[in-house]
C-alpha positions as CSV (number, residue, x, y, z in Angstrom):
1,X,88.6,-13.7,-27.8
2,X,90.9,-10.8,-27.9
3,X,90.5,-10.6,-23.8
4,X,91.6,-14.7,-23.3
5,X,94.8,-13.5,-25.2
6,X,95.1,-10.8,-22.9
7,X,94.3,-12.3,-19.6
8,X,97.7,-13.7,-19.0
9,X,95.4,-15.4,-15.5
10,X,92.8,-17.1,-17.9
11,X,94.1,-20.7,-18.8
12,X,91.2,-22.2,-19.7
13,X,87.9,-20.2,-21.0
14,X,86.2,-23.1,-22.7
15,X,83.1,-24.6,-21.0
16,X,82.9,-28.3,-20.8
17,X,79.1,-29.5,-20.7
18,X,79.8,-32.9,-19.4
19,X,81.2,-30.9,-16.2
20,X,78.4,-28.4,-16.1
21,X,75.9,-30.3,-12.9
22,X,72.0,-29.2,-14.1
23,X,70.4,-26.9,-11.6
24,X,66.7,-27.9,-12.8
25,X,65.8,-31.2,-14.7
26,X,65.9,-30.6,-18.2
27,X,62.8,-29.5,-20.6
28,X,61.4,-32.0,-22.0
29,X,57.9,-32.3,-23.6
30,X,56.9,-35.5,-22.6
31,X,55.2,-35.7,-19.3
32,X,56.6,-37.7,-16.7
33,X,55.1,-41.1,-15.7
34,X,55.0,-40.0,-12.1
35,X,52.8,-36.8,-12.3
36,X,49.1,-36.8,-12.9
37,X,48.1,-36.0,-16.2
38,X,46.8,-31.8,-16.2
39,X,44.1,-31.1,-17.5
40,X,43.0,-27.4,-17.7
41,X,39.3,-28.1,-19.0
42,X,38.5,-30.3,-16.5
43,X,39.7,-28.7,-14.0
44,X,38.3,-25.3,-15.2
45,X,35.0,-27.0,-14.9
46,X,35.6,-28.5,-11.4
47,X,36.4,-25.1,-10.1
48,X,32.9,-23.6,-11.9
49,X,30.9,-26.4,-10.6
50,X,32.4,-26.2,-7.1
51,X,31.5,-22.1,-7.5
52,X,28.5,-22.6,-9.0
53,X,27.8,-24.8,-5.4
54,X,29.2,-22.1,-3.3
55,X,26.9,-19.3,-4.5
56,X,24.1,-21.5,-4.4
57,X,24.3,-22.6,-0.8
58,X,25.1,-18.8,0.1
59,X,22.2,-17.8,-1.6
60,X,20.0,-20.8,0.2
61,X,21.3,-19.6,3.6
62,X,20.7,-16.1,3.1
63,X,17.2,-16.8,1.6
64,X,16.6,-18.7,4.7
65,X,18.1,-16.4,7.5
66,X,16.2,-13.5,5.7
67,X,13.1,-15.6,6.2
68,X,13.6,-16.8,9.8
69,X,14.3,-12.3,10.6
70,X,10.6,-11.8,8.6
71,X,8.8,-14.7,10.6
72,X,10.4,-13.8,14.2
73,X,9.2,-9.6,13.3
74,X,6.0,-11.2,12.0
75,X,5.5,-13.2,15.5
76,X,6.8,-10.0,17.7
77,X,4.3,-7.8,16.0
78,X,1.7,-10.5,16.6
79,X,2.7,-11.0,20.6
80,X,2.6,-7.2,20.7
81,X,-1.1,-7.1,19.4
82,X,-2.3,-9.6,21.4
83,X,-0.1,-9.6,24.6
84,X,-3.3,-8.4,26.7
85,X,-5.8,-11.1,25.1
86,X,-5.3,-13.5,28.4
87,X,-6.4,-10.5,30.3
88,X,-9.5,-9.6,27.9
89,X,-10.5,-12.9,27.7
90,X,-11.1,-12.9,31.2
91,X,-12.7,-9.8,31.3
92,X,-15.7,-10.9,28.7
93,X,-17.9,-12.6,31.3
94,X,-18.1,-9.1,32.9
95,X,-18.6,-7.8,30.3
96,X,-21.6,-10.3,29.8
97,X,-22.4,-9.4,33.2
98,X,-22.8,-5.8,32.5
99,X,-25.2,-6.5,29.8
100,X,-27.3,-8.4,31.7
101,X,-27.6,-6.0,34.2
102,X,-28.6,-3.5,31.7
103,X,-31.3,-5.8,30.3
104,X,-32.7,-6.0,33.7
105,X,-32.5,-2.3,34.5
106,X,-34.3,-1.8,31.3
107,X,-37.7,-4.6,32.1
108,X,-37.9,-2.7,35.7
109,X,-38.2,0.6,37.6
110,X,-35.3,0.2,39.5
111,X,-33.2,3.0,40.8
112,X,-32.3,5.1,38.2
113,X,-29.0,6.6,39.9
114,X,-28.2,2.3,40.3
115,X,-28.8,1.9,36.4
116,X,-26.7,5.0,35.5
117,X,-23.9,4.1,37.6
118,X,-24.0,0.7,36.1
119,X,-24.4,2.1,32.5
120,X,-21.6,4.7,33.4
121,X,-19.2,1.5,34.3
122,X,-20.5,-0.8,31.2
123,X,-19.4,2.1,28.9
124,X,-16.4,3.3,30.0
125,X,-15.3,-0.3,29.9
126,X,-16.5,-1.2,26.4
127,X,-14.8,1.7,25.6
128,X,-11.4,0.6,27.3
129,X,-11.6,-2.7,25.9
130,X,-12.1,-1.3,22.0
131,X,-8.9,0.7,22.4
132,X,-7.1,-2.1,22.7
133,X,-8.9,-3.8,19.9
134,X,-11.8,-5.7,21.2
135,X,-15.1,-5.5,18.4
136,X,-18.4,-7.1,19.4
137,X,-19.6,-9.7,16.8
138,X,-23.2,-8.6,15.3
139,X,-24.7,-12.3,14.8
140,X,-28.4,-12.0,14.8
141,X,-30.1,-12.1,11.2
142,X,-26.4,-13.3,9.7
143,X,-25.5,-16.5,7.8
144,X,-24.5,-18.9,10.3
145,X,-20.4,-19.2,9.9
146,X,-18.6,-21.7,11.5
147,X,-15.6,-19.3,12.0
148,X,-17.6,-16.8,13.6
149,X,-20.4,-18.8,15.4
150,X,-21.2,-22.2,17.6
151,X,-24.3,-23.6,16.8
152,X,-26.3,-24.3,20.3
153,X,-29.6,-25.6,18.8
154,X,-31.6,-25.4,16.1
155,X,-35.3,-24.0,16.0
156,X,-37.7,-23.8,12.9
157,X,-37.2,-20.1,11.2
158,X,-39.8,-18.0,12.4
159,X,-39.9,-16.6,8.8
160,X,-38.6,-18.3,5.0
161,X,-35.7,-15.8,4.8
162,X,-34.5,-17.1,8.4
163,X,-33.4,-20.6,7.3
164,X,-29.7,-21.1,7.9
165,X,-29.5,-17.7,9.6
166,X,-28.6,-17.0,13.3
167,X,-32.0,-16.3,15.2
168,X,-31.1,-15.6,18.1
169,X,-27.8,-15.0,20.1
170,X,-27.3,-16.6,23.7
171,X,-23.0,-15.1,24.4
172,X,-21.8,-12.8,22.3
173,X,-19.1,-13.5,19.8
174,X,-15.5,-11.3,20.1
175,X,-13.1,-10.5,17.6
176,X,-9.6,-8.9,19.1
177,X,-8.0,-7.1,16.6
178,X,-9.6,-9.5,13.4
179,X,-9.3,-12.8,15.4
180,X,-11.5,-14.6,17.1
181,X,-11.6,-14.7,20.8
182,X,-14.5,-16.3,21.3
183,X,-17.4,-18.0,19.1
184,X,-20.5,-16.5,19.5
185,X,-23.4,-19.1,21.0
186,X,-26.5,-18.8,18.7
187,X,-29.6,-20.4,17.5
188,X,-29.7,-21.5,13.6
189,X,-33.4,-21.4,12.3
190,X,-33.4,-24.7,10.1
C-alpha cells in the first residue's frame, strides 16, 4: 500500500471483478448436462476387456502361424523322403523281373556266366534301391494285415497254425522309408 502512495502514475490499483472477463469457465462441481457422464470403472474395465481381446487374438495368430511353419517343414521333410517314390515305384516290376529270372536260373543249367551277370545286376540294384529307403516286405508265415497285404484268394491251411496266415506270396509287398508303396499279393489259408 505504501507503493500506490508513492506511484504518483497509479490512479487506480483496485481490481473490479465485474470487469475482470473469465479466461476458463468457472469450477464448478456439478457436471454439465451436455457432457457424458465419466465413469473411470467402467471404463477401466472396457480398456481390460478390450486388452484382454488383444492378447488373445495375438496369441491365436501366433499359435496358428507357428503351426502352419511346423506343418509346411513337416511336408518339405516328407517331399524330400519320398521325392524319388514315382521313380521307384516304377522300377518294382524290374525288380520282380529280376527275381523271376533268378528263380528260373536256379530250376535249370543255364549259362552260369548269364545267371551271374543277372545276379550281379539284381544286387547291385536292390542294393541302390535300399539306400534310398526301399525294404522288401517278408509276408509268408505272417498274420494277414490289411495294411501290409491284398488278399488274392484263399486256400485251406496246409497246417492248424496256418489259418489266417499268409501262405504263400504271388508280388512282393514294399515299404519306402516306413510306408507302403505297394500291398503285397498273397494267399490267406482259411
Amino acid at each position: 500500500m505504501s507503493q500506490e502512495k508513492d506511484n504518483p502514475n497509479n490512479t487506480d490499483n483496485t481490481i473490479d471483478n465485474e470487469q475482470v472477463t473469465p479466461v476458463g469457465e468457472p469450477f464448478s462441481d456439478e457436471i454439465s448436462p451436455d457432457l457424458p457422464p465419466v465413469d473411470e470403472g467402467n471404463d477401466l474395465s472396457k480398456l481390460k476387456d478390450e486388452l484382454a481381446e488383444s492378447r488373445d487374438k495375438f496369441l491365436r495368430l501366433y499359435s496358428e502361424f507357428d503351426n502352419f511353419r511346423k506343418r509346411t517343414q513337416r511336408e518339405r521333410l516328407d517331399l524330400l523322403k519320398s521325392a524319388g517314390a514315382d521313380v521307384i515305384i516304377a522300377l518294382l516290376p524290374v525288380l520282380d523281373d529280376f527275381d523271376r529270372a533268378q528263380k528260373a536260373f536256379s530250376s535249370t543249367n543255364g549259362d552260369s556266366a548269364l545267371k551271374e551277370g543277372v545276379d550281379l545286376i539284381h544286387n547291385k540294384m536292390v542294393s541302390l534301391l535300399q539306400q534310398k529307403g526301399l525294404s522288401k516286405m517278408e509276408s509268408v508265415g505272417k498274420e494277414f494285415d490289411v495294411e501290409f497285404h491284398e488278399a488274392i484268394t484263399n486256400i485251406p491251411a496246409p497246417t492248424p497254425d496256418l489259418v489266417g496266415k499268409v501262405v504263400d506270396e504271388a508280388e512282393s509287398g514294399y515299404l519306402l522309408n516306413g510306408k507302403v508303396i505297394r500291398h503285397a499279393k498273397v494267399i490267406v489259408g482259411n
